[in-house]
N, C-alpha and C positions, 0 to 999 in steps of 0.2 A: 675472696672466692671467685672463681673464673665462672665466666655464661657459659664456657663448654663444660664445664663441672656440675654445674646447677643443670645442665638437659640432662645427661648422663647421668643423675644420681637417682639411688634407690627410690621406688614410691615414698610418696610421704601422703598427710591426710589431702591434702590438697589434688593430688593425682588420683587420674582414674586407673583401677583393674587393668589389668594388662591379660588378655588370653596368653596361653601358654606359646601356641603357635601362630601365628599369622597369617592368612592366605596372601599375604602382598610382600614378597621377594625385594622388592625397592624399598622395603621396611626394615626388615628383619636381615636380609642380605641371604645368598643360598649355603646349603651344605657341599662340603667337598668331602668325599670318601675316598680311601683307596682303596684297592682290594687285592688281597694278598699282597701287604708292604714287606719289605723287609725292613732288615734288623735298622739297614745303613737309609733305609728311607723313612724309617719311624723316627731314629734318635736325631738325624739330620735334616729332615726334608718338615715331616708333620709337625716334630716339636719349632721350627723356624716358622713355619706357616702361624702355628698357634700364640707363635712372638707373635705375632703382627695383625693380631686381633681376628684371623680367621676360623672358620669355623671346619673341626676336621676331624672325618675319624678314619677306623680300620674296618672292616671286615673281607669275612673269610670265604665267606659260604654267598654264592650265585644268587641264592632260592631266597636265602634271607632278605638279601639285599633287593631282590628284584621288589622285595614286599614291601621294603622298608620306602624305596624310590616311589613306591606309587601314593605314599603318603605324601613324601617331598619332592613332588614331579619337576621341580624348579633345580634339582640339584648338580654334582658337578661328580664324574667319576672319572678318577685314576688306575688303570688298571697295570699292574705289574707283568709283564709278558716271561719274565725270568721264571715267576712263583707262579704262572697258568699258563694249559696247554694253548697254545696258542688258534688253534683250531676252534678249542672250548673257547676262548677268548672273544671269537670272531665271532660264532653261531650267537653266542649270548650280548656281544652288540647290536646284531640284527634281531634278537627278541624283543632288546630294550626298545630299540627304534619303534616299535611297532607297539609294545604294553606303554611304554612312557615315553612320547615323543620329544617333550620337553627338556631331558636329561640328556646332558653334555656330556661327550666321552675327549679324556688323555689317554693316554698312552708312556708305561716304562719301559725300557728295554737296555740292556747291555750290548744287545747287537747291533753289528756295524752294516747289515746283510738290508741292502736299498731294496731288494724285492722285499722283504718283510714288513719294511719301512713303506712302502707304495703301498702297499697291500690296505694297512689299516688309514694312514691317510685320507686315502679314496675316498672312505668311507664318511657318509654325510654326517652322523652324529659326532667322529673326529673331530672335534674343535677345537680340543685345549691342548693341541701339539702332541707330537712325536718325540720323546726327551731320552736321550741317551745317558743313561747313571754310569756309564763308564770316566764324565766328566769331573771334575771338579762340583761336589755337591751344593756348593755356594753360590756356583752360577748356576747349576739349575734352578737353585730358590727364587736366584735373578727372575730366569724366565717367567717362571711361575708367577712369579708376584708381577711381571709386566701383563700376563695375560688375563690375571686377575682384574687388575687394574682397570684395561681394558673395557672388558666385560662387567663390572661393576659387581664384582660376586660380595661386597661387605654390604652392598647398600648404604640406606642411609643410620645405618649402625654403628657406631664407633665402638664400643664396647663388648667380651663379651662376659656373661654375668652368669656365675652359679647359684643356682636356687636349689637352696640346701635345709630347707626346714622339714622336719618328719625324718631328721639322720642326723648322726651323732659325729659327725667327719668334721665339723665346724665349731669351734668355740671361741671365746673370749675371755681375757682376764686382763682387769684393767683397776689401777687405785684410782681413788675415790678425792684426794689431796688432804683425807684426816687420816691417812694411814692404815686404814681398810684396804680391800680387794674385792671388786665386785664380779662376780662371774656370770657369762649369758649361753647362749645358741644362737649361733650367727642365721638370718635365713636365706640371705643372698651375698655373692660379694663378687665385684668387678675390683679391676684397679684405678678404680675413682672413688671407690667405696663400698658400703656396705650396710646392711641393717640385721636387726639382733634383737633378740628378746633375752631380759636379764633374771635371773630365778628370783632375786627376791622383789618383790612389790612394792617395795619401799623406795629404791630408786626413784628420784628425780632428777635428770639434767637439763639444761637451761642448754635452747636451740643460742649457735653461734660459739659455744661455746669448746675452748681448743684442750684434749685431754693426750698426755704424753704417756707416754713406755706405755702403750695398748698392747700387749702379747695376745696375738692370735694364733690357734694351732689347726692345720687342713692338714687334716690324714696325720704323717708323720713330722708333718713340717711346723714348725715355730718360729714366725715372725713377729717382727717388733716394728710398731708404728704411731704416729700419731696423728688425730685426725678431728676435725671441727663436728659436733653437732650441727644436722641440718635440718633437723625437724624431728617431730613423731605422731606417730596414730595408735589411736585407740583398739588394738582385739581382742574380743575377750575379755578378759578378766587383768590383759597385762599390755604396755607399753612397748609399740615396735618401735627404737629408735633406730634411725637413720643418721651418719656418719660419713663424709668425707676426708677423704686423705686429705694432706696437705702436699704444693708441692714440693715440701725436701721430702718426700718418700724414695727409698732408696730403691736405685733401679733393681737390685738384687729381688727387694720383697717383691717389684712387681714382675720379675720373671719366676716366683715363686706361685703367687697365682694366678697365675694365666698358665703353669704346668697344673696347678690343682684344678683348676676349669677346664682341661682339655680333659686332663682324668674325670672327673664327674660326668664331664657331658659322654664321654665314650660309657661309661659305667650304664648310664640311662638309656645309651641307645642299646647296649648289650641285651639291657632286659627287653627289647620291643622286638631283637631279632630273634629272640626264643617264641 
């Protein structure tokens, strides 16, 4: 088992509580949103971002998102100039500057029109570039993830992790090695791992220990994996076990969730901007 596995991996009884959110950005790393993405910026641009461990969502609505930033004043916005009026676009950078001074603004555009381009530039909360999607969308990612880089928007985060307990989108089925199947509710999962609570009480696995064909199912998807006990703690009335991959984990499963973590985490913030 790797040291960068063992920092990375779910609570165990040994770890402290972890708050939901963090006030320290060098922690937790910031949010990047877009706002009004398209289609060619969702499937290409957000889903590549959320390869690569970043943390990213959509929205639609001005008013939502102003509320949403002043929760996460440390964040990162992209705004799409194609899908808003660009007028509206400008008035409501100079809002942010002023309600959330901390929030980073990029900039999308198709157009090639340099006064449009100077125009939002200028502008002091401009930071994370002026990006033409009339490009090849693969070197946008480039740029993106240079200026990411940069700026250190993952922090000191390498993972990111869905916490999925109180929802049904997460399970587990895995043999037992006598020919049983044991079935759980996953309640967090990264692609380093995971932890799970198993229905029946009867279980016991021994920490270290390596269990094959793990069928996991997130939302519609059904992966196969295998992965080492790494510990467990007591809630309750029942046994959190905690689980790390191994690394022959197929890169497939892990762009499998890291798209169900990018849906979860969008799904969570949907509910805060209503």
């Amino acid at each position: 088992m790797s040291d960068e596995k063992a920092e990375e991996a779910p609570q165990t009884e040994a770890a402290p509580e972890k708050k939901e959110e963090s006030p320290n950005p060098e922690i937790v790393g910031k949010k990047v949103f877009f706002l009004n993405p398209s289609v060619n910026i969702r499937n290409q641009i957000m889903d590549e971002l959320s390869q690569h461990e970043y943390e990213v969502y959509s929205a639609k609505n001005t008013a939502h998102l102003t509320r949403v930033l002043k929760k996460y004043p440390d964040s990162i916005v992209y705004i799409n100039l194609d899908e808003t009026q660009k007028a509206e676009a400008e008035k409501w950078i100079d809002v942010i500057a002023t309600a959330v001074p901390t929030v980073l603004v990029g900039v999308f555009s198709s157009s090639s029109d340099e006064a449009v381009k100077e125009k939002f530039v200028k502008k002091p909360k401009v930071k994370c570039g002026f990006l033409n999607i009339k490009l090849d969308m693969s070197k946008t990612v480039l740029q993106i993830l240079k200026i990411f880089e940069t700026m250190n928007v993952k922090g000191r985060r390498k993972y990111l992790r869905a916490t999925t307990e109180n929802e049904e989108t997460a399970t587990i089925n895995m043999p037992t090695g006598g020919g049983d199947f044991i079935n759980g509710t996953i309640k967090d999962i990264s692609v380093v791992g995971f932890s799970c609570v198993f229905e029946s009480t009867a279980v016991s696995l021994k920490k270290n220990n390596l269990h094959k064909d793990i069928q996991i199912r997130l939302h519609t998807m059904l992966i196969k994996a295998e992965a080492v006990v790494f510990g467990s703690r007591a809630e309750q009335d029942k046994n959190v076990y905690v689980f790390l991959f191994t690394n022959r984990i197929d890169p497939d499963v892990c762009v499998k969730i890291r798209k169900y973590i990018q849906q979860n985490l969008q799904h969570k913030m949907e509910q805060f901007y209503k």
